[in-house]
C-alpha positions as CSV (number, residue, x, y, z in Angstrom):
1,X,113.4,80.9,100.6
2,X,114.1,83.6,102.7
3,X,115.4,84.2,106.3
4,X,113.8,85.9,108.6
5,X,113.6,89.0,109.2
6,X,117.0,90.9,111.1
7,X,115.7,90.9,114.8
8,X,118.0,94.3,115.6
9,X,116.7,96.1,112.2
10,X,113.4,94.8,112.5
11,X,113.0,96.1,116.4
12,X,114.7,99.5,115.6
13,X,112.1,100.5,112.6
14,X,109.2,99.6,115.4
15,X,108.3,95.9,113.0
16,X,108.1,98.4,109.8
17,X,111.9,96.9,108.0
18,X,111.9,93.7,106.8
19,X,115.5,92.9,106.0
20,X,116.7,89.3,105.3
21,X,118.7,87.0,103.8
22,X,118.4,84.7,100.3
23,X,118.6,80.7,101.5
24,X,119.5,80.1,98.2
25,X,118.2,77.4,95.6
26,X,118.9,74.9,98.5
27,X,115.6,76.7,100.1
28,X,113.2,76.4,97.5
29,X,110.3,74.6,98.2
30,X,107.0,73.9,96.6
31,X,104.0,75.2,97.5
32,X,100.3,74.4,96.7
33,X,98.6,77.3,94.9
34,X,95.7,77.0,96.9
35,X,97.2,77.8,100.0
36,X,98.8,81.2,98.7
37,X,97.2,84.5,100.8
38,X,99.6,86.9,99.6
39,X,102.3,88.0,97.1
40,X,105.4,90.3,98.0
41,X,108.8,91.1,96.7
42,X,112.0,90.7,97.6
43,X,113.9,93.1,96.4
44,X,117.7,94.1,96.7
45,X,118.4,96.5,100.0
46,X,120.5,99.0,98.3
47,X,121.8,101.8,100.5
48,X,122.6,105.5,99.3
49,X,125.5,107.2,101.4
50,X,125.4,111.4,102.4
51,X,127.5,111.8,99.3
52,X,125.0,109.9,97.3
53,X,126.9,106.8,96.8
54,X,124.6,103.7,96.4
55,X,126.0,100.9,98.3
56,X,124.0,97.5,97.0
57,X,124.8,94.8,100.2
58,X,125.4,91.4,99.3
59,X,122.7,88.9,99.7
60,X,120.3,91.4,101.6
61,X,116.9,92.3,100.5
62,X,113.8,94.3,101.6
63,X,110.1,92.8,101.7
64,X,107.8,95.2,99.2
65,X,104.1,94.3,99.8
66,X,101.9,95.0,96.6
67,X,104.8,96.6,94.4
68,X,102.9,97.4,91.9
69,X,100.1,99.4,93.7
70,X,103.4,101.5,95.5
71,X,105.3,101.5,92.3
72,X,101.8,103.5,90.6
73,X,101.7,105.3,93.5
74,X,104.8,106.9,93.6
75,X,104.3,107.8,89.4
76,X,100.8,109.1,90.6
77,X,99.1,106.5,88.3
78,X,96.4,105.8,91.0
79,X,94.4,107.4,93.4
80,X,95.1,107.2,97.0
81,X,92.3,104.6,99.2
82,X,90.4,107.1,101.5
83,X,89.5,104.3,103.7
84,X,93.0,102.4,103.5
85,X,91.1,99.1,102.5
86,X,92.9,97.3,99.7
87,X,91.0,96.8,97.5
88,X,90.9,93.7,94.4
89,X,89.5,96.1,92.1
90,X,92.0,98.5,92.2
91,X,93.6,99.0,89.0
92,X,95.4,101.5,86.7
93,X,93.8,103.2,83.6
């Protein structure tokens, strides 16, 4: 559904950027459930300019792993792993 990742963007944030393109509906494809590891997000790459402009690119977006668990995060809704495992029973009061 997705490209994959720009090489040049990807190299230059030392394999920490994921920026790519959307194929489209042409790129849909079907997948057994079964066979699903992992979930992420795709979400729009915006881009905010010295002067606080925000610049939203066309057909670019970001990879987000667990956005949820960093979305908490950030509104200090859970507590912080000590031992950086991710956990299944993390959850949010």
């Amino acid at each position: 559904m997705f490209s994959p990742p720009d090489q040049e963007i990807f190299e230059l944030s030392n394999r920490a950027a994921y920026i790519c393109h959307h194929g489209g509906t042409d790129a849909l494809t079907v997948v057994d459930v079964k066979v699903i590891t992992a979930v992420v997000s795709m979400v729009p790459d915006y881009q905010v300019t010295v002067n606080g402009d925000i610049i939203i690119p066309e057909n670019r977006f970001s990879l987000v792993e667990a956005p949820f668990v960093r979305l908490a995060a950030l509104c200090d809704a859970v507590e912080d792993d000590a031992d950086g495992i991710d956990n299944s029973t993390d959850y949010v009061d």
